[in-house]
C-alpha positions as a Python dict, from the first residue, in 0.01 Angstrom:
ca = {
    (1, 'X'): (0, 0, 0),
    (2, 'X'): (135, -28, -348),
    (3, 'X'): (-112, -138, -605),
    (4, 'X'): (96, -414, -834),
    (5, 'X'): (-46, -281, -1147),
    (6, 'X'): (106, 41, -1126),
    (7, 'X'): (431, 180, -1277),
    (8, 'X'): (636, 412, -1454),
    (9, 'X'): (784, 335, -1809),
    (10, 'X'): (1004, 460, -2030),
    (11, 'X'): (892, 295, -2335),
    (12, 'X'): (1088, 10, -2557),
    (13, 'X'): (1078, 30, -2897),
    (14, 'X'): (1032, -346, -2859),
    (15, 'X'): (647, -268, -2784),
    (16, 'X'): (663, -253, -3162),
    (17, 'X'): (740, -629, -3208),
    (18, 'X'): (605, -741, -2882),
    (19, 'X'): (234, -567, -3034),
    (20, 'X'): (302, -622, -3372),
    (21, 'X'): (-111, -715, -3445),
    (22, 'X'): (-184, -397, -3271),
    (23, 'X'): (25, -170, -3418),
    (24, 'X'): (-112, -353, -3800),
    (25, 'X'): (-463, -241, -3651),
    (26, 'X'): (-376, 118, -3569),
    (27, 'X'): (-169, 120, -3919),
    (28, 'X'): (-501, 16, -4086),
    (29, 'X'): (-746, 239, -3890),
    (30, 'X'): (-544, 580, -3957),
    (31, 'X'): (-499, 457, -4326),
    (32, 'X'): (-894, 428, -4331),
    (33, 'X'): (-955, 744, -4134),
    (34, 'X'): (-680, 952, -4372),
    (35, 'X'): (-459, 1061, -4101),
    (36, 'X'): (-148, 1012, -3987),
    (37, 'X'): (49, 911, -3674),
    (38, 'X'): (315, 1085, -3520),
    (39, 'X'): (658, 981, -3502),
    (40, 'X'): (627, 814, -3174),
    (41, 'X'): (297, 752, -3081),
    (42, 'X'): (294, 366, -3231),
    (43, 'X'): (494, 365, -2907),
    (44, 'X'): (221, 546, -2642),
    (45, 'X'): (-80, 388, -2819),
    (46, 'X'): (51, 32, -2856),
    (47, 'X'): (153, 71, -2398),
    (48, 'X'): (-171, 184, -2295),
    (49, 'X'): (-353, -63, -2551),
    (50, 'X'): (-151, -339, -2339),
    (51, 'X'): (-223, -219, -2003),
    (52, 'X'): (-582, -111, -2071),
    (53, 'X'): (-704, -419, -2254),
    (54, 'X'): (-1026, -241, -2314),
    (55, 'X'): (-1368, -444, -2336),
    (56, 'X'): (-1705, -327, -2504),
    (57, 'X'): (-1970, -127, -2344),
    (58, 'X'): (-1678, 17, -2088),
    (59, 'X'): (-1671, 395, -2036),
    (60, 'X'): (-1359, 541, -2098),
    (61, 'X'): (-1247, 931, -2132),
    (62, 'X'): (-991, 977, -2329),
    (63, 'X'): (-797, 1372, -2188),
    (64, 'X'): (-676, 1577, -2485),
    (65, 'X'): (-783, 1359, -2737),
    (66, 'X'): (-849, 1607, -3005),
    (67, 'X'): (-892, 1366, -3318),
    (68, 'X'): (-629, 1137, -3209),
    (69, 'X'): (-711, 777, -3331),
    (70, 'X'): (-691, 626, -2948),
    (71, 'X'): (-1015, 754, -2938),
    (72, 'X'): (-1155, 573, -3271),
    (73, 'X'): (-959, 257, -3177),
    (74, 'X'): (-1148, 212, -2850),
    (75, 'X'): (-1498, 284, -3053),
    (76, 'X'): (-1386, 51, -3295),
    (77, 'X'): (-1346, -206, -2967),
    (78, 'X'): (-1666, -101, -2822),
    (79, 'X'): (-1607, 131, -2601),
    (80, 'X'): (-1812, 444, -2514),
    (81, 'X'): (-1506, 721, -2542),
    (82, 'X'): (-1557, 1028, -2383),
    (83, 'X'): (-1332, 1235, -2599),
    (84, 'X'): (-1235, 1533, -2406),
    (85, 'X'): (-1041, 1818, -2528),
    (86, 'X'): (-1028, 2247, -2472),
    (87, 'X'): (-990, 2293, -2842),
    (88, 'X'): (-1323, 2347, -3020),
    (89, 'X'): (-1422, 2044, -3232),
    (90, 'X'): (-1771, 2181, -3313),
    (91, 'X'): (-1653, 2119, -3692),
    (92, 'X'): (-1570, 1782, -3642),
    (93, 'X'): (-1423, 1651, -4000),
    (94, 'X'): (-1668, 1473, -4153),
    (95, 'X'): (-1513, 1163, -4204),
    (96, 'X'): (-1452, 1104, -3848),
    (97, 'X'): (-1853, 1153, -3792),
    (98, 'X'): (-1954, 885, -4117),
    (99, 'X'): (-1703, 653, -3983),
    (100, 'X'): (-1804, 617, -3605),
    (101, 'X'): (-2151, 706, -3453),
    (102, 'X'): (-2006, 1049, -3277),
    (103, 'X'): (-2236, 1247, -3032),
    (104, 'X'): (-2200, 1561, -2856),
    (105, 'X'): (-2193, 1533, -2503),
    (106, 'X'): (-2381, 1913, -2485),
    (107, 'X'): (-2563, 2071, -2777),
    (108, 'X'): (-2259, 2299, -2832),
    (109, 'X'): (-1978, 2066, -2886),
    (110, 'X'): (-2038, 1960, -3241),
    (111, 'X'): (-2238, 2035, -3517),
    (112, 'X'): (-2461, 1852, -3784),
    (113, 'X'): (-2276, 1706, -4037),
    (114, 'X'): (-2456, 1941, -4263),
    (115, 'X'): (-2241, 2210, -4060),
    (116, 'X'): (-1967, 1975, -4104),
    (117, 'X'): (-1962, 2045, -4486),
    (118, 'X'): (-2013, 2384, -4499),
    (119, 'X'): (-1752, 2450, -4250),
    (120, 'X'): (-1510, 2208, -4408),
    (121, 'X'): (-1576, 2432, -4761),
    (122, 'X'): (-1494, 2786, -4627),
    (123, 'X'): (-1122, 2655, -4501),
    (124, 'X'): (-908, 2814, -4714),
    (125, 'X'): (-725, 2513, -4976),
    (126, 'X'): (-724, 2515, -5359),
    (127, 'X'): (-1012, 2380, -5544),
    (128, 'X'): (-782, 2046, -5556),
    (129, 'X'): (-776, 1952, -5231),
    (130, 'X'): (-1119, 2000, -5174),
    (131, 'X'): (-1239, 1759, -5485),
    (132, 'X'): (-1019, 1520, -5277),
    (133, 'X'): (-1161, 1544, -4938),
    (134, 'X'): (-1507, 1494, -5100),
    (135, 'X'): (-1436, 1246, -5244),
    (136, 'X'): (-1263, 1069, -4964),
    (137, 'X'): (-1561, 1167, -4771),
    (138, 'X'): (-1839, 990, -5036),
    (139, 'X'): (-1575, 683, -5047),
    (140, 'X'): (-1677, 671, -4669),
    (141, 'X'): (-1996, 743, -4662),
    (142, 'X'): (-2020, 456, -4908),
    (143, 'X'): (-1826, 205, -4720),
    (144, 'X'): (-2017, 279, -4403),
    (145, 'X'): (-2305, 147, -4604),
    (146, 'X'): (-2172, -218, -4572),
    (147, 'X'): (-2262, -442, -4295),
    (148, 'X'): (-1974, -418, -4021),
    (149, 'X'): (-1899, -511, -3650),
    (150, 'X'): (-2102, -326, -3395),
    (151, 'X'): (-1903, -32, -3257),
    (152, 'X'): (-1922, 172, -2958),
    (153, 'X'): (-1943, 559, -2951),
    (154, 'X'): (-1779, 890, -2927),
    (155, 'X'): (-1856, 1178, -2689),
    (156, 'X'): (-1696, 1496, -2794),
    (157, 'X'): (-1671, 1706, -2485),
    (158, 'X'): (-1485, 2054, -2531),
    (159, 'X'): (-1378, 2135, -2213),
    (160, 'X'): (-1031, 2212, -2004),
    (161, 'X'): (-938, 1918, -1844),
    (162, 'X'): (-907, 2165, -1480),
    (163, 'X'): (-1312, 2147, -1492),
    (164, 'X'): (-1527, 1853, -1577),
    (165, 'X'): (-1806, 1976, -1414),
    (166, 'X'): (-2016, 1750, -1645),
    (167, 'X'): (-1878, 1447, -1540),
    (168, 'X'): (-2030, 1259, -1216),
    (169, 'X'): (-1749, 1110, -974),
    (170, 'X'): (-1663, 740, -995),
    (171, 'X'): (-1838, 735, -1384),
    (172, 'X'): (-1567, 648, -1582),
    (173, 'X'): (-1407, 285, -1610),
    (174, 'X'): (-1099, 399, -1714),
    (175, 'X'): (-892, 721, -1806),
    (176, 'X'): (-667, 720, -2087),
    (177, 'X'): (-396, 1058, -2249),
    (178, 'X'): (-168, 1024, -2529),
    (179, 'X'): (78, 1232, -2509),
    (180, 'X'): (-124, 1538, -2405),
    (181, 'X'): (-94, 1606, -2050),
    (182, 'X'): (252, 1747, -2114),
    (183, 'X'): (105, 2040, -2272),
    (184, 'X'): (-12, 2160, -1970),
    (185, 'X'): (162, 2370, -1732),
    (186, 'X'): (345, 2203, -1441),
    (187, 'X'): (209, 2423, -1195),
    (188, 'X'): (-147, 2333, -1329),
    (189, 'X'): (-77, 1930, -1411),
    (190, 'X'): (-169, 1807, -1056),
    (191, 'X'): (-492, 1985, -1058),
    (192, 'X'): (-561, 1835, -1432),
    (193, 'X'): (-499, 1474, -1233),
    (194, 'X'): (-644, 1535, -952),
    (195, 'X'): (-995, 1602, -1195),
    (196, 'X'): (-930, 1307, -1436),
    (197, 'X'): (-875, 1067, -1099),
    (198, 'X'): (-1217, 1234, -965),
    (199, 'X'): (-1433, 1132, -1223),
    (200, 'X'): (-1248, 768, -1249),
    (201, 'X'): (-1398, 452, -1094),
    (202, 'X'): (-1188, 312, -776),
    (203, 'X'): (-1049, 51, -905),
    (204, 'X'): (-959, 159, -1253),
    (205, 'X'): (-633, 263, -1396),
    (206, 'X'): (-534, 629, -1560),
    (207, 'X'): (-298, 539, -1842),
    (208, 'X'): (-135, 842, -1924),
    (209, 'X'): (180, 876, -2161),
    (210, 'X'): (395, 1216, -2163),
    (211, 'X'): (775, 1341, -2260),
    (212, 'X'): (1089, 1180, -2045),
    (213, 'X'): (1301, 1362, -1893),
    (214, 'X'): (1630, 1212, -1790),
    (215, 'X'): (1772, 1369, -1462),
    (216, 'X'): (1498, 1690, -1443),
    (217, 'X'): (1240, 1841, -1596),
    (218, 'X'): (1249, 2090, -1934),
    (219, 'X'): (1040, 2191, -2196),
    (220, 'X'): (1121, 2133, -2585),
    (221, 'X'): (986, 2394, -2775),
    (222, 'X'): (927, 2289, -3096),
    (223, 'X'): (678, 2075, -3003),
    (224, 'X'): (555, 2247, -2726),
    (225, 'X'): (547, 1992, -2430),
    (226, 'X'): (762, 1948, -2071),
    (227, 'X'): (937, 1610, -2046),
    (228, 'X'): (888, 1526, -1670),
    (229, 'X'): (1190, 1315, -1433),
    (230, 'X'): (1098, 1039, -1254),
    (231, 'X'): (1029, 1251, -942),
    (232, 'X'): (836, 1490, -1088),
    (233, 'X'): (617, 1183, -1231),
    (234, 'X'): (582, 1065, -878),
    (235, 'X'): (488, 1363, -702),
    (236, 'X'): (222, 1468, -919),
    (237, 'X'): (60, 1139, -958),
    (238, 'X'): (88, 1065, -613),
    (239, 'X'): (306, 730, -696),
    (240, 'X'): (492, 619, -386),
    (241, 'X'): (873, 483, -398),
    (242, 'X'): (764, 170, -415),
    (243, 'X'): (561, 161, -760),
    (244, 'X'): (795, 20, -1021),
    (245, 'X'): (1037, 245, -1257),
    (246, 'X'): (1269, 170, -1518),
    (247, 'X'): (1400, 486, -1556),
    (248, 'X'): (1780, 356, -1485),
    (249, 'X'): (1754, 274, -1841),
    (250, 'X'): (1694, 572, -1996),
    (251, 'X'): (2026, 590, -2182),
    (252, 'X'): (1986, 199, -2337),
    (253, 'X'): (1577, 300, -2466),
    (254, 'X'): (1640, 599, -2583),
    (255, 'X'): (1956, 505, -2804),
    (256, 'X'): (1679, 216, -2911),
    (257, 'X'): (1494, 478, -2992),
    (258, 'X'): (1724, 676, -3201),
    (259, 'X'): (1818, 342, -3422),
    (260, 'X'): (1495, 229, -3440),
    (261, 'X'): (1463, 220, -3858),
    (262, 'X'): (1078, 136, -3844),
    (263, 'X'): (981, 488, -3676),
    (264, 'X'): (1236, 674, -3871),
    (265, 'X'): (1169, 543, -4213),
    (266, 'X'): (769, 610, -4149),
    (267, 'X'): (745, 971, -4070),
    (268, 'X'): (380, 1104, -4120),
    (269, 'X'): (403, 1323, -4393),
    (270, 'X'): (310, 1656, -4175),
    (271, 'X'): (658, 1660, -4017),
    (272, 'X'): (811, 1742, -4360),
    (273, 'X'): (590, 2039, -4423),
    (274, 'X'): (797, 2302, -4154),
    (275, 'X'): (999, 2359, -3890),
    (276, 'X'): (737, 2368, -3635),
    (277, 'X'): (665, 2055, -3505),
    (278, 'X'): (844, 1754, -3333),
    (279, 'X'): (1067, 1620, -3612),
    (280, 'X'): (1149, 1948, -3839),
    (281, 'X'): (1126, 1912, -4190),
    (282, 'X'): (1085, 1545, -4160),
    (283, 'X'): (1490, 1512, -3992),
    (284, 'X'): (1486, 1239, -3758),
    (285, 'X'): (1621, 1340, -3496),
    (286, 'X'): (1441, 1253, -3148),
    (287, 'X'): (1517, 1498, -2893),
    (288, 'X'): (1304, 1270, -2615),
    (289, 'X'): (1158, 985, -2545),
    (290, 'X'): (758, 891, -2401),
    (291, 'X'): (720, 763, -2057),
    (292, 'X'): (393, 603, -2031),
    (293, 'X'): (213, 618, -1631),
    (294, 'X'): (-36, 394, -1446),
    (295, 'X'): (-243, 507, -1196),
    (296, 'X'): (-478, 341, -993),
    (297, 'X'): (-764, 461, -809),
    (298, 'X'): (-808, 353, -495),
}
């Protein structure tokens, strides 16, 4: 039987209006955090944020999170994050750890923020830029002096999303992925499911946002990710024919997407730095468009 909440989604650029307090609030937090969003994930952050509605004191893991600010949104909600990720974040920048309480899940996934310094002093950057990030970090340190809202907390967990053998079954209240599970081989993205839907909750929803692809699947290399086809999408998350798709409009969002002046005319400063990444040298020129999933437990 098909569960009503799930679907399939190629997103609208009119989550930007339809969210428009949301997106202020993600604005504001990576402003505060001194980082920077990519080019569409106002778009992926803003549709799980609506489906998810998430509550304080839930669990939620969020799967390649890295130092994404889904993550620090949810603390900033309440919500214990389990922030899971196979890149080492021992080092965790030190701003992230004044500005929410962060833990590590074992002893070996991050450091003391004493560690945090002296690591963040060896990377190689002119005397400049490190002034800066010090003081950035002291205006933090600082402003997490002042009274504010309670917050919930963030487990880093570095780990391969193929083994969470520190996870229980049926502990989390929710599974969230921006944009990360695309990064993964095909061949290897059921088993990465199957392992996030293990350690779910029955009942709770795996939000999960990746690359479209129209008619089949292919890989864009710059930024290194597979865009998946509706069919794909289905097989691997075990979505029958009856859960909801609007991929019929594919065309219509993603020429939305290509005029949409609010994402082009606030490219995060990285993107004009090299060729290597999703928008080269800052161009706008979007080769794809984000398909956001929902999966249910049963």
């Amino acid at each position: 039987m098909t569960d009503r909440n799930e679907s399939i989604e190629v997103l609208s650029v009119d989550l930007l209006d339809e969210l428009r307090p949301v997106v202020l609030q993600l604005q504001e937090l990576a402003r505060s955090l001194n980082t920077d969003i990519g080019w569409h994930y106002l778009l992926d952050l803003t549709w799980i944020i609506k489906h998810l509605q998430p509550k304080p004191g839930q669990r939620i893991l969020d799967a390649g999170a890295g130092t994404g600010i889904m993550q620090w949104f949810l603390a900033q909600e309440g919500v214990e994050v389990l922030s899971v990720d196979r890149r080492g974040r021992e080092n965790l920048d030190l701003h992230y750890q004044l500005s929410f309480p962060v833990i590590g899940l074992r002893k070996q996934d991050l450091s003391s923020k004493i560690s945090a310094v002296r690591a963040q002093l060896r990377q190689p950057a002119t005397a400049l830029i490190k002034v800066k990030q010090q003081l950035w970090n002291l205006v933090t340190f600082i402003r997490n002096l002042l009274p504010r809202p309670i917050s919930g907390k963030v487990y880093i967990y570095n780990q391969n999303l193929k083994t969470l053998d520190d996870i229980e079954d049926d502990s989390q209240d929710a599974v969230v992925s921006v944009s990360a599970l695309e990064h993964n081989a095909p061949d290897e993205l059921g088993e990465v499911v199957a392992e996030l839907l293990r350690v779910l909750k029955p009942g709770g929803k795996f939000l999960a946002t990746l690359g479209a692809g129209r008619d089949e699947d292919w890989f864009h290399e710059l930024s290194g990710g597979w865009n998946y086809s509706e069919a794909s999408l289905r097989e691997i998350f075990e979505l029958d024919e009856g859960v909801p798709s609007n991929y019929e409009q594919y065309d219509e969002l993603f020429t939305d997407l290509q005029d949409c002046a609010e994402l082009r005319e606030n490219l995060a400063s990285f993107y004009f730095l090299s060729e290597n990444n999703g928008m080269p040298w800052g161009k706008w020129d979007p080769k794809y468009i984000p398909v956001g999933v929902c999966k249910v437990k049963k």
